[in-house]
N, C-alpha and C positions, 0 to 999 in steps of 0.2 A: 404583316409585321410578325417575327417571330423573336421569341424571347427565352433565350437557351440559358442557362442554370447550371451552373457546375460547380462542384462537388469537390475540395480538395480535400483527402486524407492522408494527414501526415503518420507514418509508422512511428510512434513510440517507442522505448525499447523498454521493456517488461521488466525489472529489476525483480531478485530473488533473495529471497533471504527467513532466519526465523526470529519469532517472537521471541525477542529475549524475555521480555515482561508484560502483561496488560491489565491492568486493575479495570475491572467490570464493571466497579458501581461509579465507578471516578470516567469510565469512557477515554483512557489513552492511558499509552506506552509505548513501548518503542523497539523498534525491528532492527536486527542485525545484518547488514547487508552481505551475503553469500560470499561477492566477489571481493569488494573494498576493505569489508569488515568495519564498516562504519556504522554506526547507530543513528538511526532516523524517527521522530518523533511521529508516531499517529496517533488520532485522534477517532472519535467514534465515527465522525460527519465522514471520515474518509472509508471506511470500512463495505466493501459489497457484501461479505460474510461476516458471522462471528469470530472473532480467531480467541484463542488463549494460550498461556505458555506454551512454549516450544513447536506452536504449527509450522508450518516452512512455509511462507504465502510468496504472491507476486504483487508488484506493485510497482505505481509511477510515482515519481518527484513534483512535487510544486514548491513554488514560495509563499511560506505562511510570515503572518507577523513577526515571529519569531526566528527565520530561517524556513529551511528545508523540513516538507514535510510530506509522510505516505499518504495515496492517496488511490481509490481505487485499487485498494485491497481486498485480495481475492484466497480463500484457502487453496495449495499445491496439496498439501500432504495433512490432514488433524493429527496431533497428537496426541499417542497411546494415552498421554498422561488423564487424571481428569481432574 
């Protein structure tokens, strides 16, 4: 008997955009999306990296309680700022 196991991986599409704002001790803010120009709430739980104003990150959409929210957030670019 054989027991074969597959693997499906769906392609995601990477959204871009930059931190308009993220308060560090509070853990969320919210990203400007590149394309749409719409602002999406992140939260800390969603973050791969650290970001702060104005980094340009990537990142995927979920449904949070509240709506739409970043997730798997990654820094593209840090910025200069500090």
């Amino acid at each position: 008997m054989c027991i074969f196991t597959f693997e499906l991986r769906l392609k995601i599409k990477m959204l871009e955009g930059t931190v308009k704002f993220y308060h560090q001790s509070k853990g969320f803010g919210y990203i400007l999306e590149t394309e749409s120009q719409e602002e999406h709430f992140v939260h800390v739980s969603g973050l791969i990296n650290k970001i702060k104003d104005d980094d340009i990150v990537s990142f995927e959409l979920e449904d949070g309680e509240r709506g739409p929210r970043a997730v798997e957030v990654r820094v593209i670019k840090a910025s200069e700022i500090d």
